[in-house]
N, C-alpha and C positions, 0 to 999 in steps of 0.2 A: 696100607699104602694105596690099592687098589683103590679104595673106595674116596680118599683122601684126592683122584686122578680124574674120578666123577666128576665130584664134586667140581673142582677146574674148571674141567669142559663145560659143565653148565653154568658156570661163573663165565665165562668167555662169550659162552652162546648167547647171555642174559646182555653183556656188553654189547656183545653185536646189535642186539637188538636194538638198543637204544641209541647206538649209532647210526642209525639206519630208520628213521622213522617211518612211521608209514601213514601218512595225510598229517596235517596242520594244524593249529590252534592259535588265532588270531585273538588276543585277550586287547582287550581297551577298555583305559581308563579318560575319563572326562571331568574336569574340574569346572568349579562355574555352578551358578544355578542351571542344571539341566534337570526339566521335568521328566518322572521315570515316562515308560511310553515314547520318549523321546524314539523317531526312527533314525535308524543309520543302515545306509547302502555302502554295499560293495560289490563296485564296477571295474571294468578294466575294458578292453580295445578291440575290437573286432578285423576282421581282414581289412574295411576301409577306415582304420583307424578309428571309427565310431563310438561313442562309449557304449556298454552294455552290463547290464545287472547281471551279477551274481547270486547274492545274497541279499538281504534285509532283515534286520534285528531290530528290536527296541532297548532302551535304556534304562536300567535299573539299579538306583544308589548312584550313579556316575559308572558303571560297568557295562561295557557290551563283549559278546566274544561270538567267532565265528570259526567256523570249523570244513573240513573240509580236504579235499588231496588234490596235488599239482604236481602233476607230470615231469616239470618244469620250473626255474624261477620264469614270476610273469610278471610284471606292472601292472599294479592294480590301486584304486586310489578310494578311499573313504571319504564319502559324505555325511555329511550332518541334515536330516531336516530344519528347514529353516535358515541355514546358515552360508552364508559365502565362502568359496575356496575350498581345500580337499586335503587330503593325508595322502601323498603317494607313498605306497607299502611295497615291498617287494614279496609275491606271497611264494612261499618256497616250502616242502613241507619239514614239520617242525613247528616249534614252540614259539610264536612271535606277540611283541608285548608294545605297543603305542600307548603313548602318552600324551595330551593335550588340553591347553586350556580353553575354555569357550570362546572367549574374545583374540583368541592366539592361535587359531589353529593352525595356520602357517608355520608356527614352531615348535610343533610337534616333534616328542622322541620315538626315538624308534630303536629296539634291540632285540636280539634274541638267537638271530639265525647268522651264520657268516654271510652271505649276500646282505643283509639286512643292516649286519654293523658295518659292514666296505659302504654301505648305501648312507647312512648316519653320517661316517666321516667325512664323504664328501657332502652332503646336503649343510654340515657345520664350517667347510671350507666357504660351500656355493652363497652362503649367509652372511658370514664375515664381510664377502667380496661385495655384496648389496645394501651392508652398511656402511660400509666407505664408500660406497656410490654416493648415496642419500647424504651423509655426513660434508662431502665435498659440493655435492649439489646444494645443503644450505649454507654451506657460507660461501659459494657464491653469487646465490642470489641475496644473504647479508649484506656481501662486499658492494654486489652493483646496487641496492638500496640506497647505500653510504657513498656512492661515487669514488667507491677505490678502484681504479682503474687499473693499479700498480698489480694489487692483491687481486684481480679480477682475473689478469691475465696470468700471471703465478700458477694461480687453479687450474686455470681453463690447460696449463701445458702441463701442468701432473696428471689431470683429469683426463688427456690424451693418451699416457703413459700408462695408468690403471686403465683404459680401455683394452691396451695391451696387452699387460696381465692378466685381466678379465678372460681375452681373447686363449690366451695360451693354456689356462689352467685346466679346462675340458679337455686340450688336449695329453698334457703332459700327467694328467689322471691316468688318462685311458694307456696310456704309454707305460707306466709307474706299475697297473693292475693290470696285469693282462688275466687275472681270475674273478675280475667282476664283473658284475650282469649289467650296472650302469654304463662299465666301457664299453661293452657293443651297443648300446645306445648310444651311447656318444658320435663311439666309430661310425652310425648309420645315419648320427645326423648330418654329421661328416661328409659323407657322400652323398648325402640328400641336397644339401646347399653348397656341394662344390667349393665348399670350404678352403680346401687345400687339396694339391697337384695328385692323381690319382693313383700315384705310383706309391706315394708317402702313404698317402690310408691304405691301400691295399699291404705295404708294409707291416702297419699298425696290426692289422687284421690277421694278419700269420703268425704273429706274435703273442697274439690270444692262445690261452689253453685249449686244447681239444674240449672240454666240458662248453666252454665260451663260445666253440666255435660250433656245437653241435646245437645248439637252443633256435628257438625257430627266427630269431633276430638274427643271427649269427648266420643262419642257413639261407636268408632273404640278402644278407650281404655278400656274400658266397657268390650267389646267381646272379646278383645288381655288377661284381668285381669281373666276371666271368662275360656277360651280356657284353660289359663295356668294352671288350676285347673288338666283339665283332660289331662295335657302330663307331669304331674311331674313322677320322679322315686317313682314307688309304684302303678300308678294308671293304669288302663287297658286302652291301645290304644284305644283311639276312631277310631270304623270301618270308610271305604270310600272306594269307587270306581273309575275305570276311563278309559277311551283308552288306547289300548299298540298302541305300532306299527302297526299291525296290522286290528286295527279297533274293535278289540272287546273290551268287557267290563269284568276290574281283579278287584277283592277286596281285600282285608289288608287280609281278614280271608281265602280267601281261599290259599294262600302263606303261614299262622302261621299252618293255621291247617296239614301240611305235613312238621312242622320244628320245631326243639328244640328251634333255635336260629335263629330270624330272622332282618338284621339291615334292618331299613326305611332309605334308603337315598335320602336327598333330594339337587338334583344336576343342573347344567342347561351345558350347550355344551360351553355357551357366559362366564361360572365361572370359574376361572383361576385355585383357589383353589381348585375349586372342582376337574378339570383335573390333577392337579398335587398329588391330591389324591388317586385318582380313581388304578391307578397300588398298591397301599398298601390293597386296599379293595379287588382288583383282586388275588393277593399272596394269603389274608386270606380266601378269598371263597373257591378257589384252596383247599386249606389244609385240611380245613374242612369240605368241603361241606358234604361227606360222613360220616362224623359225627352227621349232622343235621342239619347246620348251611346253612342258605338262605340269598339271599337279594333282597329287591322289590326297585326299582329304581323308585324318584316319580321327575321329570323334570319340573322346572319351565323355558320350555322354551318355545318362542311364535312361532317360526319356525321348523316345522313338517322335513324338508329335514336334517335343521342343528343337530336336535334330534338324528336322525338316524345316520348321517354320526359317531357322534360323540360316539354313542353304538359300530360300529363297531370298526370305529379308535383306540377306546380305550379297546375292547375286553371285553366286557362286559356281561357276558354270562347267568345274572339271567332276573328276570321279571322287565319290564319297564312298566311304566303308566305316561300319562299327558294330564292332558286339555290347554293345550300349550296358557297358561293365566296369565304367568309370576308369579308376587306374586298376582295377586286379583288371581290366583287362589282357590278354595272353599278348597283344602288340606291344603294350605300352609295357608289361615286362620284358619283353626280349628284347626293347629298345633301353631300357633303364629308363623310362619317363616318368618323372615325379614330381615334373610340374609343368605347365603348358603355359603359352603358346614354348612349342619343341618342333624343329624344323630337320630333317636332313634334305640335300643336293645331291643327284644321283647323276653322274654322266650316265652314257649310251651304253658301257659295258656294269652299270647298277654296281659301279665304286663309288664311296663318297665321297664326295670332292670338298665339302663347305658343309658348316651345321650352325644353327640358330641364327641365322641371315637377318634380317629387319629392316625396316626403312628402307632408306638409299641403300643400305649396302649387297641385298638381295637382286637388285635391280644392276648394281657396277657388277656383281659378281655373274649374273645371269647372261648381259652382255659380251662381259669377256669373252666367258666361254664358248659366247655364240657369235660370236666376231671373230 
């Protein structure tokens, strides 16, 4: 009986183990003439969303596999030499098995790991939704070939309706799964494009499992939900520092503390937007300066020469500052910036009064408050 107790325990032990892997096995299959030698990368995303190689295999019989351990589930996408498009994988570690045709690689399978098969089913919903795009989209340009006017418009208001659909289905995923790795992707795109009212994603986001919530997506959302607290209208600018031009070191407060009205702009030289804005904030400084009204220039840009060129070029004649660190900049994170041109309005006591200002309406609002 004793030994019959063993035996168990190491029957148990042995389970563990295999529940519990340790590093991963990325097996892929590839159909199609593919030459062996063929190369295949795998890449995934650096801190400024960048791609970057991981790995690189060749192809033999139609087989590649890759191997390796992850900390974490991460997005990671496989290329093909020679070929357009990608496999995004979710590499987690574990046994994971892709599947694809040469001229098809967009419909790629994918199974093997939980993250991987939650990832499948929606990549099989997000699929469906983009052939009934396509399907709708040719018949009505069928219909307007043929001058059906009747059936044109028919379309064109279901075609509004599936945009709908479209629109809700990322969400009510992410709603549905609170234990997958795509929903905090979702959730972060969510709050990247202001998608919807930030109290609903922040929602979303509590809803996730702790595993969801602890992954480094999860943890960038976290700080983006928390940041936003303190740059709403109402709340006092969180201070910061940084280099001007120059080399020295400006901070938020010493710019508020000598101005009624101070806007933070945040700008970069490579932003189109932001240059084609920049003559409308020039007019309103002009106007007002002698009123009270400032502005501190905070540059997410990573090139120190193109900084400069583009203060003068565009006559820019208030305080500049940047740690020329694009967006992981430390500002543009404590503001949540994740896309520019990004404005706050600071009264005299550095609360914010107004944010993303533009045009005339920078100019009615700056008045106001200095009338």
């Amino acid at each position: 009986m004793k030994k019959l107790f063993v035996l168990s325990l190491v029957a148990v032990f042995m389970a563990s183990c295999k529940s519990d892997p340790k590093g991963y096995t990325l097996s892929g299959t590839i159909t199609g003439e593919t030459e062996n030698g063929t190369q295949i990368f795998l890449k995934t995303t650096d801190s400024l969303n960048q791609l970057v190689d991981i790995d690189t295999v060749k192809v033999e019989n139609g087989l590649f596999s890759f191997s390796g351990n992850q900390v974490e589930p991460k997005m990671h996408y496989i290329f093909v030499d020679q070929l357009r498009g990608n496999v995004p994988v979710i590499v987690e570690n574990g046994s994971i098995e892709v599947k694809f045709q040469k001229d098809s690689i967009d419909q790629a399978q994918i199974k093997g790991t939980e993250q991987n098969d939650m990832f499948m089913d929606f990549l099989t919903e997000t699929r469906k939704l983009s052939q009934r795009a396509r399907s709708m989209q040719d018949d009505m340009r069928v219909a307007a070939q043929q001058r059906d006017t009747a059936t044109v418009t028919a379309l064109r208001e279901e075609f509004i309706e599936f945009q709908e659909d479209a629109k809700n289905f990322n969400t009510t995923y992410a709603k549905e799964h609170p234990n997958a790795y795509v929903s905090v992707l979702i959730i972060g795109n969510l709050l990247a494009t202001k998608t919807l009212p930030v109290e609903e994603i922040r929602s979303m986001f509590e809803a996730l499992s702790p595993e969801m919530k602890a992954t480094e997506p999860g943890k960038q959302i976290a700080e983006q939900l928390e940041n936003l607290k303190s740059t709403q209208i109402g709340s006092i600018a969180p201070d910061f520092s940084a280099p001007t031009p120059s080399g020295d070191v400006l901070a938020l407060s010493d710019v508020t503390s000598n101005a009624k009205l101070t806007l933070v702009d945040f700008w970069a030289a490579w932003c189109r937007p932001c240059r084609a804005e920049n003559p409308n904030i020039v007019a309103v400084y002009k106007k007002y300066r002698e009123k009270g009204f400032d502005v501190l220039g905070v540059s997410l840009d990573n090139n120190a020469d193109h900084w400069n060129q583009a203060i003068q070029s565009d006559g820019l004649e208030w305080n500049h500052i940047s740690n020329l660190q694009r967006f992981q900049d430390p500002i543009a994170r404590l503001y949540n910036i994740n896309a520019i041109p990004a404005a706050f309005l600071l009264d005299d006591k550095g609360v914010i009064v107004a944010r993303d200002l533009r045009g005339p309406a920078l100019e009615e609002k700056v008045s106001e408050l200095l009338n």
